[in-house]
C-alpha positions as CSV (number, residue, x, y, z in Angstrom):
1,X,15.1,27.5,-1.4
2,X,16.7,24.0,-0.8
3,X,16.8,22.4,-3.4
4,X,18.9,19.5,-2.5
5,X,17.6,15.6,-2.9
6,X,17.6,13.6,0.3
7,X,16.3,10.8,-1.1
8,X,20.3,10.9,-3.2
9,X,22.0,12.2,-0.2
10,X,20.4,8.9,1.8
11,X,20.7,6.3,-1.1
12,X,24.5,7.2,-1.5
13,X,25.2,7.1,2.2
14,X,23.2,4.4,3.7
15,X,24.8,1.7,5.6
16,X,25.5,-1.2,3.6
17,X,23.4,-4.5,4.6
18,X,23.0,-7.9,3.3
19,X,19.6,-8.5,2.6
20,X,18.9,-5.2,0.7
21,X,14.7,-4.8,-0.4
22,X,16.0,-1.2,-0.9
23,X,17.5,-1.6,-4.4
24,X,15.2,-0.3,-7.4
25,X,17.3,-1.8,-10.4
26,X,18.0,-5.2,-11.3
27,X,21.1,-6.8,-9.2
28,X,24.5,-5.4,-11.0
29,X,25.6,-7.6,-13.8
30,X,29.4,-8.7,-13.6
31,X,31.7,-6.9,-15.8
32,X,32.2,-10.5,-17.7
33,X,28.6,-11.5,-18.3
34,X,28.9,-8.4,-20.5
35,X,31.4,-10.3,-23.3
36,X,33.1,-7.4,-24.3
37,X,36.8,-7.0,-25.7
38,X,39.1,-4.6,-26.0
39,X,38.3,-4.0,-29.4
40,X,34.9,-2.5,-27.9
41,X,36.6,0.1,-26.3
42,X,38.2,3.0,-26.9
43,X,39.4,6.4,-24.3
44,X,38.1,8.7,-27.7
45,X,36.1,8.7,-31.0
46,X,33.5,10.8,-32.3
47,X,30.8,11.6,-29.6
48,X,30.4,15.3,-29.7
49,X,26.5,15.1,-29.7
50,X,25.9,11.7,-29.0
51,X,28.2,8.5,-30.3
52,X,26.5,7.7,-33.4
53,X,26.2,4.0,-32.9
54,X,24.6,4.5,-29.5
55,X,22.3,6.9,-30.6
56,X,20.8,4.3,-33.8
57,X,20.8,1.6,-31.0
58,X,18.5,3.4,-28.8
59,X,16.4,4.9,-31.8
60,X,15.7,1.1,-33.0
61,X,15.4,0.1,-29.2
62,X,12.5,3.0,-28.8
63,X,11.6,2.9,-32.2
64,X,11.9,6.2,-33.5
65,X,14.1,8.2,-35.8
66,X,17.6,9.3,-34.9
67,X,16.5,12.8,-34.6
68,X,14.6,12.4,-32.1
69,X,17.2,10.8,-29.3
70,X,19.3,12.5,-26.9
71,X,22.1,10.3,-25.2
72,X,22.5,11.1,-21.3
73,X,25.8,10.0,-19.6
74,X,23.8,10.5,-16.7
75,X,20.8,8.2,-16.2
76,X,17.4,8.9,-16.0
77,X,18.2,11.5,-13.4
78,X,20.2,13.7,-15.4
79,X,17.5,13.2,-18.9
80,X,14.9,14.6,-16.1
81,X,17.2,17.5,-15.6
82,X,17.8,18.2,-19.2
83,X,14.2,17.6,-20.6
84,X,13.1,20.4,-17.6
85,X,16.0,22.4,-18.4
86,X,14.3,22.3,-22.2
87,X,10.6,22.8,-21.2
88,X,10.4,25.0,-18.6
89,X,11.5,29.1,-18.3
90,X,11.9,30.7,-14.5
91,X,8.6,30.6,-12.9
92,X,6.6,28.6,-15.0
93,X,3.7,26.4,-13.8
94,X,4.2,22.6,-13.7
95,X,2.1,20.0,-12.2
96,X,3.6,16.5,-10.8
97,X,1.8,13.5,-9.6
98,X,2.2,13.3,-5.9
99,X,3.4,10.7,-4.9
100,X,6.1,10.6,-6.4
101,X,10.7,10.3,-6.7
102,X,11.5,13.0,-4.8
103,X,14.6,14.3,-7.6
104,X,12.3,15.6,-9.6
105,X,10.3,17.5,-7.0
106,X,13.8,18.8,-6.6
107,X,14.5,19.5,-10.2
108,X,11.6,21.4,-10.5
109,X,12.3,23.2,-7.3
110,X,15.9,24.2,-8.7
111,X,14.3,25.7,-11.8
112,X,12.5,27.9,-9.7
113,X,9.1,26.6,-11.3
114,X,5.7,26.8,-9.7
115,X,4.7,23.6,-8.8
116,X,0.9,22.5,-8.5
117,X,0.2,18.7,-7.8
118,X,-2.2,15.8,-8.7
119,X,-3.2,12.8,-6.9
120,X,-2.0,9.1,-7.3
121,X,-3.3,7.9,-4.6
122,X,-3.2,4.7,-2.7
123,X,-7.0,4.6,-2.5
124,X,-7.3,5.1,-6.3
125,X,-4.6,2.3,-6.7
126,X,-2.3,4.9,-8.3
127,X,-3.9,5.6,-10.9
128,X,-3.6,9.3,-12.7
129,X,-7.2,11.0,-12.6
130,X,-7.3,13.2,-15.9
131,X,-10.7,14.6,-14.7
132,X,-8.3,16.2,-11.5
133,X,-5.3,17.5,-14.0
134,X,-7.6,19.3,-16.1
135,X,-8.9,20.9,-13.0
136,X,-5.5,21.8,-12.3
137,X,-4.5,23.2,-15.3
138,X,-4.0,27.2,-16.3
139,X,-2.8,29.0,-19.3
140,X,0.2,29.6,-17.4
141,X,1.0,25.8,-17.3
142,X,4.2,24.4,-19.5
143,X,4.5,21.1,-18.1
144,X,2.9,18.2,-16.9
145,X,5.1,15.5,-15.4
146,X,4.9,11.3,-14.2
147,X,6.7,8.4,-14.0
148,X,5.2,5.4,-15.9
149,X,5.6,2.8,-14.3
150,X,5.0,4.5,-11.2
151,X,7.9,5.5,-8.7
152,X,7.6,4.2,-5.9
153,X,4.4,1.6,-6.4
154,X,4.9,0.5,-10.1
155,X,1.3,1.4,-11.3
156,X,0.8,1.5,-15.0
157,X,-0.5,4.2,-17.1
158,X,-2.2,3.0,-20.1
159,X,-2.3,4.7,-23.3
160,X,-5.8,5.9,-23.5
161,X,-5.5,8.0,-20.4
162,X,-2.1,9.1,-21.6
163,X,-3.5,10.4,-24.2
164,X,-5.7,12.5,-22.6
165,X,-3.4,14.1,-20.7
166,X,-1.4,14.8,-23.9
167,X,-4.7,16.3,-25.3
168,X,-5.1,18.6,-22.2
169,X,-1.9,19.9,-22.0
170,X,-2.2,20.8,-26.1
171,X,-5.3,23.1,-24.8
172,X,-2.9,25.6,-23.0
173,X,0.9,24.8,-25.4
174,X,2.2,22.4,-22.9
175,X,4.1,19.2,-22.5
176,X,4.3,16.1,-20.7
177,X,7.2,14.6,-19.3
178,X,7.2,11.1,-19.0
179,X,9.6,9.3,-17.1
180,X,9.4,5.8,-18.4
181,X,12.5,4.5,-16.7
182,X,10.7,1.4,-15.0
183,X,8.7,0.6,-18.4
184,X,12.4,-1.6,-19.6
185,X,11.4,-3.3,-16.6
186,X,8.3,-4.9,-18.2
187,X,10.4,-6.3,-21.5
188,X,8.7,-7.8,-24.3
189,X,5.4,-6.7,-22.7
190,X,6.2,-2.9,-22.4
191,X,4.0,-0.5,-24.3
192,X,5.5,2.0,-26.5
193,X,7.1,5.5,-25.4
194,X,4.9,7.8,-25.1
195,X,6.6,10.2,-27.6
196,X,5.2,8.0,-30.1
197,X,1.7,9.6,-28.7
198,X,2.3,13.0,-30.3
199,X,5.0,15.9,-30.1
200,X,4.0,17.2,-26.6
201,X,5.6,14.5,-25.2
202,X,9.2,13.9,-23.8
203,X,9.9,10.3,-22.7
204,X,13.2,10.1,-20.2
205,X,14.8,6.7,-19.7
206,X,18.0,4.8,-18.8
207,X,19.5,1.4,-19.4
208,X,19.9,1.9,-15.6
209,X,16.7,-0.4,-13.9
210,X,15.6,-3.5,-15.8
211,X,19.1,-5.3,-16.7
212,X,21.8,-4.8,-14.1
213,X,23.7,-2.1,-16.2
214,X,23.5,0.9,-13.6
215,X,26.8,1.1,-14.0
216,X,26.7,2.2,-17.7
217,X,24.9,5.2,-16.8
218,X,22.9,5.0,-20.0
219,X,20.7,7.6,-20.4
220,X,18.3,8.7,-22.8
221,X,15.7,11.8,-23.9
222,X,12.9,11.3,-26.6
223,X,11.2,14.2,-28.0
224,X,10.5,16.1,-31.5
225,X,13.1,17.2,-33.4
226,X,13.4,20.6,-32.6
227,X,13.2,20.1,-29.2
228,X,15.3,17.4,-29.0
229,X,18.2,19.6,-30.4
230,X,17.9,22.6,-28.4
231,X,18.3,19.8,-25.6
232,X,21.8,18.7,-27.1
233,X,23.1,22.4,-27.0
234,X,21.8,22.9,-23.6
235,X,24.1,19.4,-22.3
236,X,26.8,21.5,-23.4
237,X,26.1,23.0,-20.4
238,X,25.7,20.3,-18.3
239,X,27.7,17.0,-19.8
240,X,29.3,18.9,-22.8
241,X,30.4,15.2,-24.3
242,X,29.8,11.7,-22.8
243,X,32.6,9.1,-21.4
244,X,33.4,7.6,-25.0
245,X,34.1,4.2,-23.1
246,X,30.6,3.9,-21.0
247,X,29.2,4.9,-24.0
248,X,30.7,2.1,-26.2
249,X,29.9,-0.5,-23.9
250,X,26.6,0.7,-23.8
251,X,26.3,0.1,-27.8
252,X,27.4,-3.4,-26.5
253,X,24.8,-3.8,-24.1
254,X,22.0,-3.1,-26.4
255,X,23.0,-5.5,-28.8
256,X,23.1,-8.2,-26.2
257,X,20.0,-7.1,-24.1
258,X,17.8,-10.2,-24.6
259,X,20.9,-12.5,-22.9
260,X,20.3,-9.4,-19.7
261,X,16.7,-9.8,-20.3
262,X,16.3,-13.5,-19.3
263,X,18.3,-12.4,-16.6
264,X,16.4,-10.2,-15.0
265,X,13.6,-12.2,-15.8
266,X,14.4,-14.6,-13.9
267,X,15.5,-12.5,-10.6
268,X,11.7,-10.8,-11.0
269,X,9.9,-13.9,-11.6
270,X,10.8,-15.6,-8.4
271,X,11.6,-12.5,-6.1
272,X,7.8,-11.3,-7.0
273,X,6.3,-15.0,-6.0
274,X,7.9,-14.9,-2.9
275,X,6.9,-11.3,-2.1
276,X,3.3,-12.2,-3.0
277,X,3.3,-15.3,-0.8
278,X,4.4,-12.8,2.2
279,X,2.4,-9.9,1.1
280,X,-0.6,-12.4,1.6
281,X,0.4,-13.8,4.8
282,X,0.3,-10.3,6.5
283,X,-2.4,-8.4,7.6
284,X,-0.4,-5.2,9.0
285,X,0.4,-4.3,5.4
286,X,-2.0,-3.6,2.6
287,X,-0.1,-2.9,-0.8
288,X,-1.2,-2.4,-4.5
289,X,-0.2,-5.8,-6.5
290,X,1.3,-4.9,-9.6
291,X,2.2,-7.7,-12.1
292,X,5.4,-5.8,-13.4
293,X,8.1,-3.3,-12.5
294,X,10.5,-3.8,-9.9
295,X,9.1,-2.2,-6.9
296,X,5.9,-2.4,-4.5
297,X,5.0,0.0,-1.8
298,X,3.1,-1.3,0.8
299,X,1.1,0.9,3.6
300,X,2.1,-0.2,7.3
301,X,-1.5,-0.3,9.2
302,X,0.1,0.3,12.6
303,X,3.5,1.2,13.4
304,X,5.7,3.9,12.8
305,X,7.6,3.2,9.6
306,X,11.4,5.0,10.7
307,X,11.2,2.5,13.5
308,X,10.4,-0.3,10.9
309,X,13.3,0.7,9.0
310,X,15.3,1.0,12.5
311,X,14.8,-3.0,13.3
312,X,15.2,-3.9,10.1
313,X,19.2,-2.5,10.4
314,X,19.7,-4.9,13.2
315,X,18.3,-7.8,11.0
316,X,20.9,-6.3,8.4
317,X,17.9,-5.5,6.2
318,X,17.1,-2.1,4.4
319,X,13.6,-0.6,2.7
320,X,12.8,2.4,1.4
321,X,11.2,4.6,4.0
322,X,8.2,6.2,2.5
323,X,8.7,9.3,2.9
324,X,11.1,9.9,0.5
325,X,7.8,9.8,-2.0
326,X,6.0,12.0,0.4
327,X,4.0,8.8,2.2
328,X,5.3,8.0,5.8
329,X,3.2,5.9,6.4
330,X,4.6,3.3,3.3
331,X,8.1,2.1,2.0
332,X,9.0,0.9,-0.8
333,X,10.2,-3.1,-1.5
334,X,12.8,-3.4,-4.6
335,X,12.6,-7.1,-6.2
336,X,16.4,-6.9,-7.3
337,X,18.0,-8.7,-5.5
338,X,19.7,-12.1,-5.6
339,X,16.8,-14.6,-4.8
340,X,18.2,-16.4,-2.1
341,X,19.1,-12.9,-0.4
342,X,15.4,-11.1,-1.1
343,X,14.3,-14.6,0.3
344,X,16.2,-13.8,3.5
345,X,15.3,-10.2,3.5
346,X,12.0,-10.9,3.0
347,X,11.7,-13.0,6.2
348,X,13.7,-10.7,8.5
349,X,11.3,-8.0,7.2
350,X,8.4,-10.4,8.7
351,X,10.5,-10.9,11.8
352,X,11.0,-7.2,12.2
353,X,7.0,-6.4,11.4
354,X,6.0,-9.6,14.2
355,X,8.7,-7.6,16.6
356,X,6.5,-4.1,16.8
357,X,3.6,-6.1,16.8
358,X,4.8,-7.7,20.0
């Protein structure tokens, strides 16, 4: 079974353009804006499971007890891989919302898992029906998984109905995953993880999205205790010990992430006004408005999208094609970039649309 990601293979190959609407995590913060000295850093230190200071920054960031944070050196990608690594045996039955980022169809794939699907769909603006999971479910499932906010179209999931789920999946011993990677997107305003919500739940996230610290590759894993441990000795596995410098400038970062915060703020706040104004100028597109998150996905009415994505290249311009979240007939917009730029982009992307209309 291939197993491979071709949404990674295309993101890391991709030719490089100017006006880029493809980018999913707040535009890169210079090395400097971070203030950090060489006392910061170190090449070694104590980090065997975890680099103690990192590990009490993110449990006051999430708000939960040491024990129950696992430090990724990999992103959100690689907490996905561990968290199914953790949950899931050969064979077992997992259902994913559909759409959704194609890695962890692929994760799941690797792991050799059954997979069963339910609907976020465009028409339902999203949303997660519980009355369709708990048709979906069987004895036989371990694991239910989603991204909150929603990759690709940003769609929130409240509490209540994640709760539900988490009282569905208790019926037959499973868990949900949560991938809340996008949720540091909404700042101040962001619910709580949903581990809080009871111990079926694992929460995944990154410092990787909402403040322009990609390169960090700060990664994180909430779950109970015991759970959370048998996670630590399975990384020996994968990531046996973390860079000791990435993860002292991470400890860095979260001490300074209101200063990344206004930041980011800032880049959303005007990139998301000007992709309303266009959004509502357009009548080939018809898109669910979010009021947070970093991405929208709008549905092209007529028109093939790859050729969309073709013009765009000669305008120097990327999207997301769509169906690298299983919709071809929708791409996804990041609102990362430097405003001037997504400005730019965002008019070539109107040229481009006004050009298949023609």
């Amino acid at each position: 079974m291939n197993t491979e990601s071709t949404y990674m293979q295309w993101a890391k190959t991709r030719p490089k353009v100017k006006y880029d609407l493809a980018l999913s995590g707040i535009l890169n913060l210079p090395f400097a804006d971070l203030d950090a000295s060489l006392d910061d850093l170190d090449l070694n230190g104590d980090n065997a499971y975890g680099y103690g200071p990192l590990i009490e920054g993110l449990a006051s960031h999430c708000g939960v007890p040491v024990e129950q944070v696992v430090t990724i050196s990999g992103g959100t990608s690689m907490a996905n891989h561990l968290a199914m690594a953790a949950a899931l045996e050969h064979g077992d039955e997992v259902l994913i919302e559909q759409p959704t980022y194609e890695p962890i169809l692929a994760v799941a794939k690797y792991f050799s898992a059954t997979i069963k699907r339910f609907s976020r769909s465009f028409e339902n603006d999203f949303r997660v029906d519980v009355d369709e999971i708990a048709r979906q479910l069987t004895p036989l499932t371990r694991l239910i998984v989603l991204t909150n906010l929603h990759n690709p179209s940003s769609a929130l999931v409240d509490e209540e109905t994640l709760r539900e789920i988490g009282r569905l999946a208790d019926t037959v011993g499973a868990r949900v995953l949560v991938d809340e990677v996008y949720l540091e997107a909404m700042f101040e305003a962001a619910p709580r993880s949903s581990v809080h919500l009871g111990p079926q739940f694992i929460a995944t996230s990154s410092l990787t999205k909402g403040y322009g610290l990609s390169g960090l590759r700060c990664g994180w894993v909430l779950a109970e205790t015991e759970l959370a441990q048998q996670m630590r000795l399975l990384n020996d596995l994968f990531g046996a010990v973390g860079p000791q410098p990435a993860e002292r400038l991470s400890v860095v970062a979260l001490a300074k992430l209101p200063k990344f915060i206004a930041r980011a703020k800032n880049i959303l706040e005007s990139n998301r006004a000007v992709l309303n104004e266009f959004l509502d100028s357009r009548e080939d597109l018809k898109v669910v408005r979010t009021s947070a998150g970093t991405t929208s996905f709008p549905l092209l009415m007529k028109g093939r999208v790859e050729d969309l994505c073709t013009l765009l290249h000669e305008h120097d311009t990327a999207v997301v094609p769509g169906r690298f979240f299983e919709s071809p007939q929708h791409f996804r917009i990041g609102m990362c970039a430097e405003p001037a730029l997504f400005k730019a982009g965002v008019e070539r992307l109107g040229a481009a649309l006004d050009e298949m209309r023609a």
